[in-house]
N, C-alpha and C positions, 0 to 999 in steps of 0.2 A: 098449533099456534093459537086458533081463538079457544082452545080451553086453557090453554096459561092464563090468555089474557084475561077472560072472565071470570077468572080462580083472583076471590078478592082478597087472598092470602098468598101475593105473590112471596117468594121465596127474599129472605132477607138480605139486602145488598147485591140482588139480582138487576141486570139490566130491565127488567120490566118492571121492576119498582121503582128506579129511578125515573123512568118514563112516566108510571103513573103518577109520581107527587110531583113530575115539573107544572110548570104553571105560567101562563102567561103573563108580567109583570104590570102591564096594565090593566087587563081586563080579569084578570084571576083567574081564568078558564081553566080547566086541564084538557090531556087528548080526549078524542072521541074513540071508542074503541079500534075504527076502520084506520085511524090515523096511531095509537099503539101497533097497529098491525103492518101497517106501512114504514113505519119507521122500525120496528125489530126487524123485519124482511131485509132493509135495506142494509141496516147492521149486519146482519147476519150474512148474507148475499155479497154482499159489496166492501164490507170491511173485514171478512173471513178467508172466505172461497177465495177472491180474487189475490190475497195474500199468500195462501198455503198454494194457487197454482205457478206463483212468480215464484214460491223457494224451493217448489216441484222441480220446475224448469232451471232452477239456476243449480241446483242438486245436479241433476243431470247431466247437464254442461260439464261441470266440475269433475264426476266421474269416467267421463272419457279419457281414453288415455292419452288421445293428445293433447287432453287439457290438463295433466298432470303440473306442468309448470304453473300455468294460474292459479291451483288449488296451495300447494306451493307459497305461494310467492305470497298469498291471500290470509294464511294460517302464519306468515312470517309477520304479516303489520298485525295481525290479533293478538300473537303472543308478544309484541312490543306495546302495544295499545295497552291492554287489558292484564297481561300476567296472568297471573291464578285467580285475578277476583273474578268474583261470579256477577259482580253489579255491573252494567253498563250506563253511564250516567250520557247526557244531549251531549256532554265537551269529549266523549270518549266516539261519537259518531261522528261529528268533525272530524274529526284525527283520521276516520278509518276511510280516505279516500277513494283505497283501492276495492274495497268492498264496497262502496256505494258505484265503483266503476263497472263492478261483478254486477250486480243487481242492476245497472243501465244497461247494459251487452244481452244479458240475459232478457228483459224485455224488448230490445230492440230484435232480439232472433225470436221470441216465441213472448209476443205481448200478449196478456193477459184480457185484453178487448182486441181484439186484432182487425173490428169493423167499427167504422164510429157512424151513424145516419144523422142526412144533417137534412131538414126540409128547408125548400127555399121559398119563400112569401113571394118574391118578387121574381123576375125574370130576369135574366144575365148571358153575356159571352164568357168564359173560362178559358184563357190562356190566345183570346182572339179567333178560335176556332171553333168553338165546343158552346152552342146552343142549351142554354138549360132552359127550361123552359116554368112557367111560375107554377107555382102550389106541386111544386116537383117535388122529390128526395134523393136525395144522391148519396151514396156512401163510400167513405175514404177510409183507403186498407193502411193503416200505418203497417200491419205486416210485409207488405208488398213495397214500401219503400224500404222498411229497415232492411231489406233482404235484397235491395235494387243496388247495382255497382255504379253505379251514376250519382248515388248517394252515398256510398262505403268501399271502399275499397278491401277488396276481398270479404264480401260480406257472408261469405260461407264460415269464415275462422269467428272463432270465440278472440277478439280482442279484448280485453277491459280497457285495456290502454289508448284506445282511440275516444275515450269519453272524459280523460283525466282532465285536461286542459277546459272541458266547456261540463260540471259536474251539475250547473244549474242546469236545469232540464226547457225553463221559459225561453234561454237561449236560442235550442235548437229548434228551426223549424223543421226539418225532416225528422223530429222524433218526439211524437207523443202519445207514450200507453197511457196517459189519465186527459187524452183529448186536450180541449184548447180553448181559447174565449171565454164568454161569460159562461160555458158549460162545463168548464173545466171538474175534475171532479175533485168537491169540496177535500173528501183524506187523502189530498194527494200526499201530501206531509209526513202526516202520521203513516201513511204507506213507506214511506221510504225509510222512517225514522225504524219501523217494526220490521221492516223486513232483514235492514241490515245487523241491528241485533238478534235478532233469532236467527239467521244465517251464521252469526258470529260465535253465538254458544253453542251452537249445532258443531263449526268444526273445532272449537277449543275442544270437543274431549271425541268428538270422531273424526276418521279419516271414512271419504265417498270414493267408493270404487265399483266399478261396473264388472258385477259377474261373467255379462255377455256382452263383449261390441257388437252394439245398434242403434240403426239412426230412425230417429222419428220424427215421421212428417205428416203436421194436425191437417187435417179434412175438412175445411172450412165451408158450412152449409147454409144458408136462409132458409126458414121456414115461416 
């Protein structure tokens, strides 16, 4: 990464040339190299990774066999959506409700942040009982609710259909894989706008099937 950066012939209409000619509109500045390097990491890390491991998971889901009928049902509003073009335009991701309902379900069983850390400045009770105590941190498993039956009923099944009704996501508070508050994470947007099209041209021209029934269950570690 810092030999891209410092190669002053970045690559043409590369993300690191667009980074180097932005500019501060008041002060004219451009980045410092330490902040090119912060900001492609973050591209790259956070507006990549985080994408291909939600259509990872939602691939998977879809290939089980008892999720046959969602798979199904999913390739049914694409081919009514979309047809044979190959362009997906923002009024054609509208339409595709049931696939942004794919891509909720699939987050909510296997979110892509599955720990959010939150430090606390100040001192607090939580829920009347629960002593936090100040300059603490505390961390909130959306895993562990989206997978709580006190929150979902049957929350072992791949539903999509239990997310039709509420598809804005600011809605729900038992469900946030892009966090929440002023730290919400800035592409949430563009995450959900990219995942549901490349989910979508992925099954126009293939069908997901699992060679072998198995279930996987991620190992959640702090280091």
């Amino acid at each position: 990464m810092d030999l891209v950066i410092q190669n002053e012939n970045a690559p043409q209409g590369s993300i690191i040339e667009v980074l180097k000619l932005a500019a501060d509109p008041d002060s004219k500045e451009h980045l410092s190299s330490a902040e090119l390097k912060d900001e492609s990491l973050s591209i790259l890390l956070a507006g990549h990774e985080t994408l291909t491991n939600t259509l990872g998971w939602a691939t998977y889901l879809l290939s089980k066999p008892e999720n046959q009928r969602v798979q199904e049902k999913l390739v049914q509003e694409i081919d009514a959506v979309l047809g044979d073009r190959d362009d997906i335009t923002l009024e054609d991701f509208e339409k595709m409700t049931y696939c942004q309902a794919v891509i909720m379900e699939s987050l909510r069983i296997y979110p892509t942040v599955p720990l959010f850390p939150r430090f606390v400045e100040n001192g607090t009770v939580l829920a009347g009982k629960y002593d936090i105590l100040p300059q603490s941190i505390i961390v909130i498993s959306n895993m562990n609710m989206g997978n709580d039956a006190r929150y979902y009923e049957k929350p072992e099944e791949f539903l999509p259909e239990r997310h039709l009704e509420t598809l804005n996501m600011d809605r729900k508070r038992d469900f946030f894989p892009f966090g929440g508050g002023h730290r919400m994470c800035i592409g949430k947007r563009l995450a959900q706008v990219e995942s549901v099209m490349v989910l979508s041209k992925f099954l126009q021209k293939f069908q997901s099937r699992l060679q072998k029934v198995s279930s996987l269950i991620p190992n959640l570690s702090l280091h």
